[in-house]
C-alpha positions as CSV (number, residue, x, y, z in Angstrom):
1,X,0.0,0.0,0.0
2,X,1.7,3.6,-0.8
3,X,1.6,6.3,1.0
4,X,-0.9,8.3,-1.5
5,X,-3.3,5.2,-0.7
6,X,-3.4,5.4,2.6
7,X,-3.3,9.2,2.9
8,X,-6.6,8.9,0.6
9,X,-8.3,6.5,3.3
10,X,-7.3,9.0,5.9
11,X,-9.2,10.9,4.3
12,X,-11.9,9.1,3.9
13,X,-12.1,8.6,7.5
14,X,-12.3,12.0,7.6
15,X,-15.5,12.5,5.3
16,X,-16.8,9.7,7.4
17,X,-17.0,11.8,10.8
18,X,-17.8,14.7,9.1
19,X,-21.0,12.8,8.0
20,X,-22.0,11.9,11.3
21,X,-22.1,15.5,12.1
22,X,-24.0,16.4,8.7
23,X,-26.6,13.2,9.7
24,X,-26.8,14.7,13.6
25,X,-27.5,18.3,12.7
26,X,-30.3,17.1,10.2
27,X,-31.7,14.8,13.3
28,X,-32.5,18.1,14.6
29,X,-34.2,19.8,12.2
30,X,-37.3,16.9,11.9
31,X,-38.4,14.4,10.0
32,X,-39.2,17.1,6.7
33,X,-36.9,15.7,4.3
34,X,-35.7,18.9,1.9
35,X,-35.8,19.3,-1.5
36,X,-32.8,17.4,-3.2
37,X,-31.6,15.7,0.2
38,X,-29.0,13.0,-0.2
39,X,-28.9,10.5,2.7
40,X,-26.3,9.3,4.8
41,X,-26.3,5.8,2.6
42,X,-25.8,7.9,-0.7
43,X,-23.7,10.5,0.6
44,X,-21.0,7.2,1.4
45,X,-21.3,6.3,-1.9
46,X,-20.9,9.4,-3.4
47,X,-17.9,9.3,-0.6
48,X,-16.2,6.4,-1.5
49,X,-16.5,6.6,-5.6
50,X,-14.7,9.6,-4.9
51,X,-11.8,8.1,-3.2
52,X,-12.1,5.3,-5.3
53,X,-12.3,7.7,-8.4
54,X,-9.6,9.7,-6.7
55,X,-7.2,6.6,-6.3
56,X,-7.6,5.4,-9.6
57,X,-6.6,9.2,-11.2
58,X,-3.7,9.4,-9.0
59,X,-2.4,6.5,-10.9
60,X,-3.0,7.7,-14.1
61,X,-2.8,11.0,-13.2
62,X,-3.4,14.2,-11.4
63,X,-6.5,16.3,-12.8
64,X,-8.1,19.8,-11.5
65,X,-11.6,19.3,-10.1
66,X,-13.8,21.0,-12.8
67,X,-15.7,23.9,-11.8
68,X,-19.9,23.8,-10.7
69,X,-22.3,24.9,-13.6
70,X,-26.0,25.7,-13.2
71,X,-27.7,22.7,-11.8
72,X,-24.8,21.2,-10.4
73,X,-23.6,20.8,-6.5
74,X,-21.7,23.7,-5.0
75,X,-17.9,22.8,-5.6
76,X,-15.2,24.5,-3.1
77,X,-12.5,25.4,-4.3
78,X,-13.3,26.5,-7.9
79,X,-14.8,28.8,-9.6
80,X,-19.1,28.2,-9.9
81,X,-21.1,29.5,-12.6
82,X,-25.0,29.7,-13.2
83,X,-27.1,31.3,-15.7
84,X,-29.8,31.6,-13.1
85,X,-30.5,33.1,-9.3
86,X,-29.7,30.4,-6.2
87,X,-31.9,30.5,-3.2
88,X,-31.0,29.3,0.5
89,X,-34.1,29.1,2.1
90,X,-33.8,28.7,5.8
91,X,-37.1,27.3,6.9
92,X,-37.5,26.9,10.5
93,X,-33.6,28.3,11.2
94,X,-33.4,30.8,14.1
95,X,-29.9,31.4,13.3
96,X,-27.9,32.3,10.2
97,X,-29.3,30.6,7.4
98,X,-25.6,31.2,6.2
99,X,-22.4,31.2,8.2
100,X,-19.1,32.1,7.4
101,X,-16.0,31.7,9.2
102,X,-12.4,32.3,7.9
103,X,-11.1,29.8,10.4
104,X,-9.1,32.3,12.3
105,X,-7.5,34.2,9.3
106,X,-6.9,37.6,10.3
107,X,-6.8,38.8,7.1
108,X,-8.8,36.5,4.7
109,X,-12.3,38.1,3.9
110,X,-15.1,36.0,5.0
111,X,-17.5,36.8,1.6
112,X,-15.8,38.9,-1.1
113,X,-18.7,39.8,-3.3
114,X,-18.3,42.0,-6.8
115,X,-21.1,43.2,-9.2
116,X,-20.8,45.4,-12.3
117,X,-23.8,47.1,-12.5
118,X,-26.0,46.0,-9.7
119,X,-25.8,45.5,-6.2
120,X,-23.1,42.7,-5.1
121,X,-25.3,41.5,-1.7
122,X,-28.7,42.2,-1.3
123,X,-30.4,41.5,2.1
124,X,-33.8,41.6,2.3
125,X,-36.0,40.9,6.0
126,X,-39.9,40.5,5.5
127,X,-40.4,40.7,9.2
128,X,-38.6,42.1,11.8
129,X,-35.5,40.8,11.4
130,X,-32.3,42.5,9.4
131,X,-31.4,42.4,5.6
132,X,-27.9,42.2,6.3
133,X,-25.3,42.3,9.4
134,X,-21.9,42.4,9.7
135,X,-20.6,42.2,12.9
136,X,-16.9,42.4,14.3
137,X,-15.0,41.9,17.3
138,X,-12.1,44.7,16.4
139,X,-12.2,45.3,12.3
140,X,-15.2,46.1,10.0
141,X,-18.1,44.4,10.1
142,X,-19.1,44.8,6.2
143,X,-17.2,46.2,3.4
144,X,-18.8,46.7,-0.4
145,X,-17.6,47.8,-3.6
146,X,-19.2,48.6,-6.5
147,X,-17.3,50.6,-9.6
148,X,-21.4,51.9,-10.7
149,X,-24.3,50.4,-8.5
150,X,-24.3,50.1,-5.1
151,X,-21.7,48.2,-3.1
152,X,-23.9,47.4,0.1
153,X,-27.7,47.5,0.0
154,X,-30.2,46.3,2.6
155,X,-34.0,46.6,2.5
156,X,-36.5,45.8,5.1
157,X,-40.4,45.9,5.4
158,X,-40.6,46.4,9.0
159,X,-37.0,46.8,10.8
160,X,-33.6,48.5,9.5
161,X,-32.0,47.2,6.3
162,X,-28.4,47.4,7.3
163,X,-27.2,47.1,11.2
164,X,-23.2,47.7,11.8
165,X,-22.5,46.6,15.2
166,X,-18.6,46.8,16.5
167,X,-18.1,45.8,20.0
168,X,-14.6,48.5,20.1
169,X,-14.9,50.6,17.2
170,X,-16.7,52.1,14.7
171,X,-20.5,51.4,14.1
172,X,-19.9,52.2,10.0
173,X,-17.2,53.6,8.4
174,X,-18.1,55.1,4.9
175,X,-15.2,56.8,2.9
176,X,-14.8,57.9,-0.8
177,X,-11.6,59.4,-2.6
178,X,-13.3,60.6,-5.8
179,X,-16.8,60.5,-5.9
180,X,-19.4,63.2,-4.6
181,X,-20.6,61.8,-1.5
182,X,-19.8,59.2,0.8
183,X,-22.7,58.3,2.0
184,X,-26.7,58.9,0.3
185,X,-29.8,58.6,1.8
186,X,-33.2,59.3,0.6
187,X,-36.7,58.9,1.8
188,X,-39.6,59.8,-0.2
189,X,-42.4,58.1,1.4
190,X,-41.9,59.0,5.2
191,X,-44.1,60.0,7.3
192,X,-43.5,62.9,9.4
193,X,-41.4,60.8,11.9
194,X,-39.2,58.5,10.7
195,X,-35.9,59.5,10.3
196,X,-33.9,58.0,7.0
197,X,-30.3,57.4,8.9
198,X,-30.6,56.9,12.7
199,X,-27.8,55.7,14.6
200,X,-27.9,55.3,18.4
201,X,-24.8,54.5,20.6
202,X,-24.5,53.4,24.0
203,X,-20.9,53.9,24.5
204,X,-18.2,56.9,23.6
205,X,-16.8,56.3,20.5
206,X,-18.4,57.0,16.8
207,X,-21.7,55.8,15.8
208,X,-21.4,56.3,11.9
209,X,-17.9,57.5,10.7
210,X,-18.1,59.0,7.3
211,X,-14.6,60.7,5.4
212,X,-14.7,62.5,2.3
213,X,-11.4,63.8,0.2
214,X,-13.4,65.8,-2.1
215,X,-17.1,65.5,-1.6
216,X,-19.6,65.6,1.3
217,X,-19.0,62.7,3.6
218,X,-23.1,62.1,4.2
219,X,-25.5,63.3,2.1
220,X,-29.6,62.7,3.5
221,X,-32.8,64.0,2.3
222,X,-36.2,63.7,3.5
223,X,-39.0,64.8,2.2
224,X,-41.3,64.6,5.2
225,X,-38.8,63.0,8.5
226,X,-36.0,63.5,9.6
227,X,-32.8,63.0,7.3
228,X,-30.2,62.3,9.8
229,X,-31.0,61.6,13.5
230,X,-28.1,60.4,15.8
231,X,-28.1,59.3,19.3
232,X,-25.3,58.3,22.1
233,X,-25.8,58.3,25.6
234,X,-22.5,59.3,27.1
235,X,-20.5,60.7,23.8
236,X,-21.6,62.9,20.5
237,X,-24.6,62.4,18.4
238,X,-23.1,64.4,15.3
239,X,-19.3,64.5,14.9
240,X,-18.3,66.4,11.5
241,X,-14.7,67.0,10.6
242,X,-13.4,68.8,7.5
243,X,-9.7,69.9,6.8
244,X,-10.6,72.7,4.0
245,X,-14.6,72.6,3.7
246,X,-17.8,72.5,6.0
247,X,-17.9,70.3,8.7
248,X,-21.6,69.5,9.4
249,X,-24.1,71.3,7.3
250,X,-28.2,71.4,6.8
251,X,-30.2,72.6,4.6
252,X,-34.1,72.8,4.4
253,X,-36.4,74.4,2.2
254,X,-39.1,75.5,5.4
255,X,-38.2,74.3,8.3
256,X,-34.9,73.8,10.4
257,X,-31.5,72.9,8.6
258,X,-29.8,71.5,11.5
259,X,-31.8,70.9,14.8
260,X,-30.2,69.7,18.4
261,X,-31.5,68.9,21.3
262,X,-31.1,67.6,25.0
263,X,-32.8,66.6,27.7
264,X,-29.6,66.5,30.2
265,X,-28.4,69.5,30.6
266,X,-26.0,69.5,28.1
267,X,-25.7,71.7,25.1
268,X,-28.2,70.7,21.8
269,X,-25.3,71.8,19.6
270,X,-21.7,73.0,20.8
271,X,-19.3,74.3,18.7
272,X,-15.3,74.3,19.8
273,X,-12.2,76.1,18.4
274,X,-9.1,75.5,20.0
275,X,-7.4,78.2,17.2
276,X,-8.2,82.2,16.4
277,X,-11.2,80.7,14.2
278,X,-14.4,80.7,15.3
279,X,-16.4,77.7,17.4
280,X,-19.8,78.4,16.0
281,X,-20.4,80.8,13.0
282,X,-23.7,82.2,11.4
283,X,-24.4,83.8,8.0
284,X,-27.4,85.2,6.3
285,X,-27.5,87.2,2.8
286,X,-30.9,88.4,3.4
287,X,-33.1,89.9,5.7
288,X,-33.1,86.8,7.9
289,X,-30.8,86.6,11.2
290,X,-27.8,84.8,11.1
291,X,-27.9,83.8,14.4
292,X,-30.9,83.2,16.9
293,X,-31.7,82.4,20.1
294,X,-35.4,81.6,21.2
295,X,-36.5,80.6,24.9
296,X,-39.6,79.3,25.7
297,X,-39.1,78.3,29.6
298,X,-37.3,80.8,32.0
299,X,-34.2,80.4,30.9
300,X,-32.0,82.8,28.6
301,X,-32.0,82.7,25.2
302,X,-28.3,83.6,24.2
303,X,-25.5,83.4,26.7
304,X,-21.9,83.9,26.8
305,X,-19.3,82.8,29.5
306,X,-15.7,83.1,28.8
307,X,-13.7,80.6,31.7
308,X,-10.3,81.8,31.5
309,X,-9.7,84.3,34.3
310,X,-6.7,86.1,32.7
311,X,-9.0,86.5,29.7
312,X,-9.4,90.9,28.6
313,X,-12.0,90.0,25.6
314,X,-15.3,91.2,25.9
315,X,-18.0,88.4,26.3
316,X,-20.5,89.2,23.9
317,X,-19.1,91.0,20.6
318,X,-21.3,93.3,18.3
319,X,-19.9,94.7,15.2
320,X,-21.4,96.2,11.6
321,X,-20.1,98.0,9.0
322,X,-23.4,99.4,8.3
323,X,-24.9,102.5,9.8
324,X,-27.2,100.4,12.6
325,X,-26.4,99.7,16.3
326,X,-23.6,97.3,17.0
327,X,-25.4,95.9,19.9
328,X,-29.1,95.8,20.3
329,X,-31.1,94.7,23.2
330,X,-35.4,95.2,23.2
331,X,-38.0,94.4,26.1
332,X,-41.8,94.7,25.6
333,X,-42.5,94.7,29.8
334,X,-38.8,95.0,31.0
335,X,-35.3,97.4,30.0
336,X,-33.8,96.7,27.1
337,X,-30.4,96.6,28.9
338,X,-29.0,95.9,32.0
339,X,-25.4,96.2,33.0
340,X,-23.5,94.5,36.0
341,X,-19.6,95.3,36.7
342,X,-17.0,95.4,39.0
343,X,-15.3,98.2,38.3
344,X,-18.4,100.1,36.4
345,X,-21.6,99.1,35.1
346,X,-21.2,101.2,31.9
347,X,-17.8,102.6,30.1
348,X,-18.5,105.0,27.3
349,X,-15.0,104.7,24.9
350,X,-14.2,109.0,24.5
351,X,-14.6,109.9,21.1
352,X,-12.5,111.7,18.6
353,X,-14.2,114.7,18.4
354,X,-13.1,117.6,21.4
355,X,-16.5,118.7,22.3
356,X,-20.3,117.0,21.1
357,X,-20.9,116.2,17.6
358,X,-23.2,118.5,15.1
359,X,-25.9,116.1,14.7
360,X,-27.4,113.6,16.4
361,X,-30.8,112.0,17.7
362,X,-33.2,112.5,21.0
363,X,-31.4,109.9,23.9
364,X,-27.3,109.7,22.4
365,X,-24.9,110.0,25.0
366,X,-21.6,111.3,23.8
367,X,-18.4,111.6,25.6
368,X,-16.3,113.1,24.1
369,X,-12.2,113.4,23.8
370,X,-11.5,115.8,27.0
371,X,-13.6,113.5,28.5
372,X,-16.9,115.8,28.9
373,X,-20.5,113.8,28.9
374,X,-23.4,115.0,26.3
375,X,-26.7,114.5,26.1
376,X,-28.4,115.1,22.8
377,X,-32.1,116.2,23.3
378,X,-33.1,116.2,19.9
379,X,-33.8,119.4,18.1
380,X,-32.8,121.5,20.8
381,X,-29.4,120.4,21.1
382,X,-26.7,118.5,23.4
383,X,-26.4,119.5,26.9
384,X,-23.4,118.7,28.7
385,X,-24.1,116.7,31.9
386,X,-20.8,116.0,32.7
């Protein structure tokens, strides 16, 4: 006997035990025999005509297993090719109807899918269950490419079509080097409530993770709910980072562009700048404001507090280059300003001018360079009051 022979009955040994597990896990699953089931008797023959076919070849000699065409069994191994659409049904499963494992590999793919045109996995969920899940201990749960279509794509009737899950890292992590956006999301048909990306986090690190080198990273639209709603309990909902461009931005065409709340406390939205730029920053180009502030409790509507002890900059900053008030403050029961300081409650800067000016209107104060206080009152004049 040579030593290919017996390594081939080795083998068969092997196939043998592996068929007790194959007959076992179909004890479990009933007495329904499936479509196209082979039993234990015929998968032994099948067995040994292939290590009998296999011993006989090696002594003639060594072929290449040919690859699986439509119709035939699912070879390993090769390459398999059908003209038509394979189902797994998993009737009765409550696990993955399909399991992969890379045995360990840390850097073998577990499914390497590629499409042309269309999308390469499609998950689909009728109930409540997911499309598709990817789930990782320390790497990416799912990756797709596509060079047109989509490269990931999940639907579901009644529960979310793709869930990332990472124990220590990122939820989903979406880049793009040349196209316009990293991620897209649309929702046409919502109703009012339903928000078309929602991520929720229970931990401190990044729920989605989106990077861009030329385009936006996400792009959402909604026509009736919410485009982009993000959650965490401990660390931040919405994280954008950009080293040229906009970080986060909103746009609506009624309502709200960008909306934050809270409920602990906390800041809604909070802007930071650790440089001379600015933390948050408002524009408008029309009659609008470029940056509100509305209270509807007891609270205050805009606030500033500067920390830094040492720190000579004024709190609150007004400035135009127009001809209107550089600071404006109105109350319908109350004053429209109130002033609290140390060393004074009010500092008028002296002017240029050596005495009051030529003009002015009923209610300007005016101190001018000598350091002499005016009062203008109106059309009779300025009266010096100090």
């Amino acid at each position: 006997m040579t030593a290919e022979t017996e390594s081939l009955l080795a083998r068969i040994a092997e196939l043998t035990d592996r068929l007790d597990l194959l007959e076992e896990r179909e004890s479990r699953r009933g007495n329904n025999q499936e479509p196209h089931t082979v039993s234990r008797r015929g998968m032994l023959r099948y067995a040994a005509v292939g290590a009998g076919a296999a011993i006989a070849g090696s002594v003639v000699a060594t072929t290449h297993p040919a690859a699986a065409d439509t119709g035939d069994n699912f070879v390993l191994g090769v390459t398999n090719d059908a003209d038509a659409t394979t189902f797994l049904l998993g009737s009765g499963i409550t696990d993955a109807v399909l399991n992969v494992d890379t045995g360990g590999q840390a850097t073998t793919v577990a499914i390497d899918a590629y499409s042309l045109d269309s999308p390469a996995i499609s998950g689909t969920a009728q109930t409540t269950g997911s499309g598709l899940q990817g789930t990782s201990s320390a790497g990416i749960g799912v990756v797709g490419i596509s060079t047109t279509g989509a490269g990931v794509r999940g639907t579901s009737d009644s529960s979310s079509g793709v869930i990332a899950e990472s124990v220590t890292y990122v939820g989903l992590t979406v880049s793009t080097t040349s196209g316009p956006v990293a991620i897209l999301a649309t929702n046409q048909t919502g109703d009012g409530t339903t928000a078309v990306i929602r991520a929720t986090h229970d931990g401190s690190g990044s729920v989605i993770e989106a990077t861009s080198s030329a385009g936006n990273a996400v792009t959402a639209t909604a026509d009736a709910g919410v485009a982009v709603q993000a959650e965490s309990a401990t660390g931040v909902g919405v994280s954008g980072t950009s080293g040229s461009a906009i970080g986060v931005t909103g746009t609506s065409g009624s309502n709200v562009g960008v909306l934050g709340t809270t409920t602990t406390g906390k800041a809604g939205v909070e802007g930071v700048s650790t440089t001379s730029s600015v933390g948050v920053y408002g524009s408008s180009s029309g009659t609008g404001t470029a940056l509100f502030g509305r209270g509807f409790g007891t609270g205050r509507a805009v606030a500033g507090y500067i920390s830094n002890v040492s720190s000579a900059s004024a709190c609150i900053y007004g400035n135009t280059l127009g001809t209107g008030a550089g600071v404006e403050g109105k109350s319908l029961n109350g004053r429209g300003a109130q002033f609290t300081g140390k060393l004074a409650q009010v500092r008028l800067v002296p002017g240029a001018l050596s005495t009051r000016p030529n003009g002015g209107a009923r209610g300007d104060l005016y101190c001018d360079a000598g350091g002499r206080l005016w009062f203008c009152k109106g059309s009779v004049g300025w009266v010096q009051i100090g």
